[in-house]
N, CA, C and O atoms as CSV, one atom per row, in Angstrom:
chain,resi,resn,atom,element,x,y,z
A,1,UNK,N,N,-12.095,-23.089,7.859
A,1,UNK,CA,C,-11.126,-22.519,6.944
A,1,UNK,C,C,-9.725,-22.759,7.526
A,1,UNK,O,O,-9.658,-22.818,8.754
A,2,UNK,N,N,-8.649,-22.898,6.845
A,2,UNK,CA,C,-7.557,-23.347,6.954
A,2,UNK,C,C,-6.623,-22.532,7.826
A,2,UNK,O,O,-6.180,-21.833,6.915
A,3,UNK,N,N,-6.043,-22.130,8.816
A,3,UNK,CA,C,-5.496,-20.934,9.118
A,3,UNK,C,C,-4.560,-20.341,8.459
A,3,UNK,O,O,-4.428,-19.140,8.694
A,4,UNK,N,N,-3.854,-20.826,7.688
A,4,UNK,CA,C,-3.008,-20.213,6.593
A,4,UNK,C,C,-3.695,-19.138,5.663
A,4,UNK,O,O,-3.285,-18.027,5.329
A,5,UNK,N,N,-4.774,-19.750,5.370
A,5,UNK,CA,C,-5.651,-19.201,4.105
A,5,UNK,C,C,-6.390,-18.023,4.663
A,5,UNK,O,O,-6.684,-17.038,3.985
A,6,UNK,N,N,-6.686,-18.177,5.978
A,6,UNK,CA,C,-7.657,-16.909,6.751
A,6,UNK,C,C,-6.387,-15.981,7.022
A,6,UNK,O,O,-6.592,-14.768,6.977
A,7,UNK,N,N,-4.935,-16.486,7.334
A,7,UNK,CA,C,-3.758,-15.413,7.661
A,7,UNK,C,C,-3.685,-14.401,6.095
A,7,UNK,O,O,-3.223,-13.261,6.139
A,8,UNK,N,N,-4.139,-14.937,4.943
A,8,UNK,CA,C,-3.438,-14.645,3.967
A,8,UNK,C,C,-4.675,-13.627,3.523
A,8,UNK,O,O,-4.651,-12.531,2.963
A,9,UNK,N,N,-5.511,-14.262,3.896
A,9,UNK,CA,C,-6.877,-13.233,3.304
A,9,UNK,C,C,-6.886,-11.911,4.352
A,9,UNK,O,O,-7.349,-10.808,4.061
A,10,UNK,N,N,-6.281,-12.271,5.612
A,10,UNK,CA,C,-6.532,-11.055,6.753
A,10,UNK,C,C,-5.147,-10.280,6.011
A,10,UNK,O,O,-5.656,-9.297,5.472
A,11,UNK,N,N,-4.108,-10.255,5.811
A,11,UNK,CA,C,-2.599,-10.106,5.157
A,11,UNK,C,C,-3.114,-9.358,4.071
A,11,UNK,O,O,-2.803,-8.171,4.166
A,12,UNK,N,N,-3.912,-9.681,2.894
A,12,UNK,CA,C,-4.617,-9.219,1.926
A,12,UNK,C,C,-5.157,-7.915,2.258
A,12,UNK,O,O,-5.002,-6.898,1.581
A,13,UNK,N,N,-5.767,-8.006,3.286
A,13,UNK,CA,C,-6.869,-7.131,3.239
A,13,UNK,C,C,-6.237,-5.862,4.004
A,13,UNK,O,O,-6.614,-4.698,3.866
A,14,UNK,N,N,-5.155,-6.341,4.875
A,14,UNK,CA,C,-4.358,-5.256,5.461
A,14,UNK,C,C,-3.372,-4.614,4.191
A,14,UNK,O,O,-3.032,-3.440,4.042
A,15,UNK,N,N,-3.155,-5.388,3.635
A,15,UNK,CA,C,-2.157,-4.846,2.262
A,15,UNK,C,C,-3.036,-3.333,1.070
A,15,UNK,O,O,-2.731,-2.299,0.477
A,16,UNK,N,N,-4.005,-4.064,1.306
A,16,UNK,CA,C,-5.050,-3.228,0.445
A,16,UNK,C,C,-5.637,-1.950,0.938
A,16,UNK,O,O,-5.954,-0.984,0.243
A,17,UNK,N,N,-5.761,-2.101,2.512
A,17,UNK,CA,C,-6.297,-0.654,2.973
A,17,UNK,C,C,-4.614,0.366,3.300
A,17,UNK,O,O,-4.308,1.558,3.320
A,18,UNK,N,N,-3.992,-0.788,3.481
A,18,UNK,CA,C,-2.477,0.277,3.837
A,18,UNK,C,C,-1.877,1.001,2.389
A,18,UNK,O,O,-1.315,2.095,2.446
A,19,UNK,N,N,-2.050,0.310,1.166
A,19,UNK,CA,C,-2.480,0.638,0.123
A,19,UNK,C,C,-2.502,2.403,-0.668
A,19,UNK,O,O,-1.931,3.412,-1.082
A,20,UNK,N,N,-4.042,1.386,-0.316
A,20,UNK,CA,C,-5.267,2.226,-0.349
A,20,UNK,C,C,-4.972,4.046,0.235
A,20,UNK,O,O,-5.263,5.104,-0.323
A,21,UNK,N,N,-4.324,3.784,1.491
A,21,UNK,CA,C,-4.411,5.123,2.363
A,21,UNK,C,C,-3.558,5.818,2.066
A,21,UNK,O,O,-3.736,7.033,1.967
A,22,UNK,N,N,-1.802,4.937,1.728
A,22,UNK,CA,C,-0.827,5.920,1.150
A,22,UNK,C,C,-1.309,6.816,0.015
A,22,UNK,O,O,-1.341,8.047,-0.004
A,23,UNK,N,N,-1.777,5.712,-1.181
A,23,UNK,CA,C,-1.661,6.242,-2.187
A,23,UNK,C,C,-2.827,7.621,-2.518
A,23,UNK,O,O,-2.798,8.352,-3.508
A,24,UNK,N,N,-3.815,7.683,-1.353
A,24,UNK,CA,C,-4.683,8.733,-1.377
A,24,UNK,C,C,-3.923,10.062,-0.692
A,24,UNK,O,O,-3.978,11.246,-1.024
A,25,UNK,N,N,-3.288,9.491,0.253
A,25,UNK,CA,C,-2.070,10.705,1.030
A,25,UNK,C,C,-1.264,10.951,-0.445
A,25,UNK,O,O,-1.630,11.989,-0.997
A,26,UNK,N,N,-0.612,10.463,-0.907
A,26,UNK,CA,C,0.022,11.356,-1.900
A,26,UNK,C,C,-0.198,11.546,-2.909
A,26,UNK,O,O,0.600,11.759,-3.823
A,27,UNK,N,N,-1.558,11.499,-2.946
A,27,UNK,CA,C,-2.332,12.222,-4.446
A,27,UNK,C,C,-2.852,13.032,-4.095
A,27,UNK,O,O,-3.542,13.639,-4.914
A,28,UNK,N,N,-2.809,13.587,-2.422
A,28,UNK,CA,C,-3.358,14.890,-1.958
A,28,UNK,C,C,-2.578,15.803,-2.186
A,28,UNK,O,O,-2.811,16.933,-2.617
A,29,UNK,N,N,-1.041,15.029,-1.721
A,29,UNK,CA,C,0.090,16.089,-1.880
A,29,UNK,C,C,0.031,16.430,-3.141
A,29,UNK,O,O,-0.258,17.596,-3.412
A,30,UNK,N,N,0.193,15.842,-3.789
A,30,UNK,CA,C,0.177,15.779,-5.286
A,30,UNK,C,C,-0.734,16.832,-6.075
A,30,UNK,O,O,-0.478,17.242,-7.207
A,31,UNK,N,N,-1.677,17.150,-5.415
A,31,UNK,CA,C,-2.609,17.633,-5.777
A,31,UNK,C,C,-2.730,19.031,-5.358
A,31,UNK,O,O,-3.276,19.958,-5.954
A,32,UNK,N,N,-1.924,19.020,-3.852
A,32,UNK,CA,C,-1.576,20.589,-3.301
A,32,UNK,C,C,-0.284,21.105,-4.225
A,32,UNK,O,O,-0.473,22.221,-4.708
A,33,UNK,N,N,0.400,20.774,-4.401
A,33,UNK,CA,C,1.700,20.968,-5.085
A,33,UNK,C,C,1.440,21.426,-6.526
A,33,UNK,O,O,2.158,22.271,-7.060
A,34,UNK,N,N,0.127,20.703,-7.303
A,34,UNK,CA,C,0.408,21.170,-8.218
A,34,UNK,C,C,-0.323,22.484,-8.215
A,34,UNK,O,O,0.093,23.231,-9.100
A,35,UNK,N,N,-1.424,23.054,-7.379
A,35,UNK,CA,C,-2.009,23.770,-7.065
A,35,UNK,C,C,-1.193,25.443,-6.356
A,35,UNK,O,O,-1.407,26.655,-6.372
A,36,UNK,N,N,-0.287,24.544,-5.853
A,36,UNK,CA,C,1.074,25.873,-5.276
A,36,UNK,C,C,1.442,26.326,-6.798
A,36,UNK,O,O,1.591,27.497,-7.147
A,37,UNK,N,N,1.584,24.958,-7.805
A,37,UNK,CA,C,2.698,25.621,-8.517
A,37,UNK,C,C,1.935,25.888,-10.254
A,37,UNK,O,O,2.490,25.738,-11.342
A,38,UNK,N,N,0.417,26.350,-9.939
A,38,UNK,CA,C,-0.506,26.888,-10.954
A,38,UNK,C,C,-0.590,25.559,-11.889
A,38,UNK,O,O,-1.335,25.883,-12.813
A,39,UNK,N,N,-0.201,24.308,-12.063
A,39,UNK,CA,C,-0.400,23.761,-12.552
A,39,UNK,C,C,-1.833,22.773,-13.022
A,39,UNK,O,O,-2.112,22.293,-11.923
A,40,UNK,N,N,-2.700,22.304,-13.836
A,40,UNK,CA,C,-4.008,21.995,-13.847
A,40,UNK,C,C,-3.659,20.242,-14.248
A,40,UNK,O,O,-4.632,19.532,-14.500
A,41,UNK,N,N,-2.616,19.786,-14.275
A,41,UNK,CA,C,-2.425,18.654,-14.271
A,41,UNK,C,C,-1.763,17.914,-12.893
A,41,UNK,O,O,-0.627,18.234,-12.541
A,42,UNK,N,N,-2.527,16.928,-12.155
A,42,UNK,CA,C,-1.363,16.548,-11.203
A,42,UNK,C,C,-0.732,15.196,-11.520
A,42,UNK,O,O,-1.307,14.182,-11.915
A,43,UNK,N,N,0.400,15.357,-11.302
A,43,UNK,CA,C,1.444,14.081,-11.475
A,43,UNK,C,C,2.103,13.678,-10.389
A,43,UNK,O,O,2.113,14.654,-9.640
A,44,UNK,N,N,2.657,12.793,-9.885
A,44,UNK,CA,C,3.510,12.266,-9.181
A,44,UNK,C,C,5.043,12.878,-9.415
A,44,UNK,O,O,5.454,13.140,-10.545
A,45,UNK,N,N,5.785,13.062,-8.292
A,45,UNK,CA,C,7.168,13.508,-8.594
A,45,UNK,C,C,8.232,11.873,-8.422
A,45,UNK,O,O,7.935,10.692,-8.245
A,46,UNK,N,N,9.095,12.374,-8.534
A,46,UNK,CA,C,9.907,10.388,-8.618
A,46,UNK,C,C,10.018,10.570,-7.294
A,46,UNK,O,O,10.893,9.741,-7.045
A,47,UNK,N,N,9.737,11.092,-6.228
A,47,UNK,CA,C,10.006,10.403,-4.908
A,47,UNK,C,C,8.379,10.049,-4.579
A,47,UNK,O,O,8.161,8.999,-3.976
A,48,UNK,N,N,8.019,10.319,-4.700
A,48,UNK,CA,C,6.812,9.801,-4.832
A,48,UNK,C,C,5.843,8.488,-5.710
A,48,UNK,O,O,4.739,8.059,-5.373
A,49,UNK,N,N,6.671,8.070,-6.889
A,49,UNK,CA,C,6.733,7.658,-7.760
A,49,UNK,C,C,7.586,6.075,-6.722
A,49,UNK,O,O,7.104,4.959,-6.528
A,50,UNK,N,N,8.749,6.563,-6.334
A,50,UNK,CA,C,9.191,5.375,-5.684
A,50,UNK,C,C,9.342,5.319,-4.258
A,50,UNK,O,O,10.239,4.709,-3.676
A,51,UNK,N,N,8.165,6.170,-3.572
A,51,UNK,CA,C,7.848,5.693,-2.557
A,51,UNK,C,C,6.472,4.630,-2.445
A,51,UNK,O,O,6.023,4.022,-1.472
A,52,UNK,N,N,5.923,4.701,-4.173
A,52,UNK,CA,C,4.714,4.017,-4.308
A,52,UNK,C,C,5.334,2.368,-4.761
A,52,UNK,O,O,4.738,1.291,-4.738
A,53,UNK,N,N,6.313,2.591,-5.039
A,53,UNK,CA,C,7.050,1.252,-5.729
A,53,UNK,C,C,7.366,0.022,-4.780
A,53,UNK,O,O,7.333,-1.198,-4.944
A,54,UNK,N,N,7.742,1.002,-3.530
A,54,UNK,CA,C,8.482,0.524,-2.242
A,54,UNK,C,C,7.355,-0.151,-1.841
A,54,UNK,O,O,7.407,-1.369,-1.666
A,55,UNK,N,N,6.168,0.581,-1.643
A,55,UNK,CA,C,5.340,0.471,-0.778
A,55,UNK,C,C,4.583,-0.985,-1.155
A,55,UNK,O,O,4.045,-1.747,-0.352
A,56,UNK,N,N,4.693,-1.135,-2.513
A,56,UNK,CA,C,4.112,-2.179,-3.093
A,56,UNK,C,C,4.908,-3.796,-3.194
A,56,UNK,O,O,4.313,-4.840,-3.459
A,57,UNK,N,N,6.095,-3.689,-2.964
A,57,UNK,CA,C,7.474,-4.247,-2.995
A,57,UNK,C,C,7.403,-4.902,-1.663
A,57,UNK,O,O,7.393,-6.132,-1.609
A,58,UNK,N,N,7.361,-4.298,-0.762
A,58,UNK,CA,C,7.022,-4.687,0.799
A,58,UNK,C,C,5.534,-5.188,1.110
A,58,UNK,O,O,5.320,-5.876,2.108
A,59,UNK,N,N,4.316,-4.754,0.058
A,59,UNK,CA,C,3.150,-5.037,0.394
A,59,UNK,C,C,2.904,-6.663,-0.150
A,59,UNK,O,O,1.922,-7.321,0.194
A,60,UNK,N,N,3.587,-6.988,-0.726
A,60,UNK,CA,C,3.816,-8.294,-1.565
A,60,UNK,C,C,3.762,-9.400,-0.827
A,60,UNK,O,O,2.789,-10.153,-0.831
A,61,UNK,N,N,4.838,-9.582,-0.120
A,61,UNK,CA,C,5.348,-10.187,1.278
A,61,UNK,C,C,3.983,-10.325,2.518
A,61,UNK,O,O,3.937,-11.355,3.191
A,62,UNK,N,N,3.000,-9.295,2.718
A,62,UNK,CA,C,2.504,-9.174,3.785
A,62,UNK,C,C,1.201,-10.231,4.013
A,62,UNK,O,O,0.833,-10.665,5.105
A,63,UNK,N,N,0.610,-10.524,2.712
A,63,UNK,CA,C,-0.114,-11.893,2.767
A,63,UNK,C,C,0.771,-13.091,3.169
A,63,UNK,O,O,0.486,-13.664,4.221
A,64,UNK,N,N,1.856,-13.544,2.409
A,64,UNK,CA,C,2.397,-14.744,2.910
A,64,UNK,C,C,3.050,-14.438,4.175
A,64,UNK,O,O,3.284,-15.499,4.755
A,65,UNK,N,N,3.393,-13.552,4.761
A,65,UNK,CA,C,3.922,-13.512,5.918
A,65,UNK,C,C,2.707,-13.513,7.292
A,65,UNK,O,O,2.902,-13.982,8.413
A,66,UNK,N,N,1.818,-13.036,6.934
A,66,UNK,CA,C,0.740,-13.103,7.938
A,66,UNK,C,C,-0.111,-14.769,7.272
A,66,UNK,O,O,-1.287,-14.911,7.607
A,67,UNK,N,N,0.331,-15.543,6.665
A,67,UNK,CA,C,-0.369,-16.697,6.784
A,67,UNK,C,C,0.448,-17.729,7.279
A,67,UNK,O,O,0.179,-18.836,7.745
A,68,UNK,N,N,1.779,-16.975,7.028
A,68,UNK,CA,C,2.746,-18.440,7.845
A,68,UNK,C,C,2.569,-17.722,9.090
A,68,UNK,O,O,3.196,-18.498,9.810
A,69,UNK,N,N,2.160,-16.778,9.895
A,69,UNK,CA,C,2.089,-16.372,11.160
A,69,UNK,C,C,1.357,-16.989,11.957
A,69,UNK,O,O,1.622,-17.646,12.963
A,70,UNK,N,N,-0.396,-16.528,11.016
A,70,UNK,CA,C,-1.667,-17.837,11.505
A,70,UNK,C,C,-1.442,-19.005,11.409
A,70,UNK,O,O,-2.007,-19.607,12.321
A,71,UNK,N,N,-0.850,-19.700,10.703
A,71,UNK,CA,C,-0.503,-21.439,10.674
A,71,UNK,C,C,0.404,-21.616,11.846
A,71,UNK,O,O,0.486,-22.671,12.475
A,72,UNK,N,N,1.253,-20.257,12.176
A,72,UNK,CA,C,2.796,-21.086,12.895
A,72,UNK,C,C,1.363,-21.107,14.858
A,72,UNK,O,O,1.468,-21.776,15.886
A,73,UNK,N,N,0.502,-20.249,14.517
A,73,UNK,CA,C,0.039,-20.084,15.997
A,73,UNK,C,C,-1.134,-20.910,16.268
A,73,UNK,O,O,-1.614,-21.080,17.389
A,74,UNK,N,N,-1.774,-21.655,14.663
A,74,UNK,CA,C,-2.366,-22.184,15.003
A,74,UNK,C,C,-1.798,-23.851,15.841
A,74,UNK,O,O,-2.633,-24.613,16.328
């Protein structure tokens, strides 16, 4: 396999569990908050809303940057 292509799939897969973990952290909060505040619906608040935006914005980048990493070392 190409080392670019194995950087991009390892890049992938780190993108997806880093992901993965925020967005379960703040659907906990999310979920305590609405629970403080008697509510039976939970929603996202806008900082939360665009800390998920960010997170995805930067997660974009992290495949091609970890495949030009593996190519530059292979």
């Amino acid at each position: 396999m190409h080392p670019a292509l194995k950087g991009a799939l390892v890049g992938l897969g780190i993108a997806v569990v880093l992901f993965l973990f925020d967005y379960l952290q703040l659907r906990a909060r999310a979920a305590e908050r609405a629970k403080k505040n008697h509510k039976t619906i939970v929603e996202f608040d806008q900082t939360d809303k665009g800390r998920v935006i960010a997170l995805v914005r930067f997660l974009v980048f992290v495949p091609p940057g970890f495949a030009l990493l593996f190519w530059m070392m292979s």
